[in-house]
N, C-alpha and C positions, 0 to 999 in steps of 0.2 A: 380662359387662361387656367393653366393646372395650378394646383397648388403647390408645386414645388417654384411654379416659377413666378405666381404670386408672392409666395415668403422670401425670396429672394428681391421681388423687386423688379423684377424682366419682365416689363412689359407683352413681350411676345411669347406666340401659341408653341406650346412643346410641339416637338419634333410628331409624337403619339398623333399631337391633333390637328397639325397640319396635313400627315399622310397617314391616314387609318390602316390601309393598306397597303402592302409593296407595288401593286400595279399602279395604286394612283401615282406614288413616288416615283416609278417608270416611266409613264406618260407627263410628268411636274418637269424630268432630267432630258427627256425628249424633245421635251419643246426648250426646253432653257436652251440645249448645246444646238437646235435647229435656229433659234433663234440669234445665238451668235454669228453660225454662218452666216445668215443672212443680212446679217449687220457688217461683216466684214472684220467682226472681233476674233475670228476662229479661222483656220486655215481649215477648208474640205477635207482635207485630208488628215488633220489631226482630230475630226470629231469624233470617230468610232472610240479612239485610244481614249479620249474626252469621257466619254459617253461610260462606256467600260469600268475606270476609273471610279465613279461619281458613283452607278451603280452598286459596285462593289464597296464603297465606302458605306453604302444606304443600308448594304443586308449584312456589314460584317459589325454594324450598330445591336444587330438582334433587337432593337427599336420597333422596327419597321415589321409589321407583321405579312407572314405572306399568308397568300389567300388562291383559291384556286385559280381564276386569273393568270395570276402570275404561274401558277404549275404549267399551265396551257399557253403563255409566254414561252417556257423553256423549253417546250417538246415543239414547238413548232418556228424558233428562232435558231435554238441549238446555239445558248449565248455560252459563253465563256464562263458564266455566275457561278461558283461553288454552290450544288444541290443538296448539299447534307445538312443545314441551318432547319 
């Protein structure tokens, strides 16, 4: 547990150290929004928009560190993710 969320009292792991890096947090939002398809919580066709979303919320945290991974994600997915962070 970090120490800000020790002094506060929050039980649970910062954001930092649940996802070291941006690809793990990719592959964590991957399976989550696969996961719902397959539950039948998520329409097929709303997952990509899902996915996108969740993404984009992950890296506009500046949180979330990227790592080459993820560089090598973007040149061979060609995702939607703003590249300039």
């Amino acid at each position: 547990m970090s120490g800000a969320s020790a002094a506060s009292g929050d039980p649970r792991r910062s954001i930092e150290e649940r996802y070291p890096t941006f690809s793990g947090y990719y592959y964590a939002v991957v399976n989550a929004v696969n996961n719902f398809v397959a539950n039948r919580w998520m329409l097929p066709e709303d997952a990509p928009a899902a996915l996108n979303r969740m993404l984009n919320a992950g890296s506009a945290t500046g949180v979330i560190k990227r790592d080459p991974a993820f560089a090598k994600m973007l040149q061979h997915a060609g995702t939607p993710l703003d590249q300039g962070a």
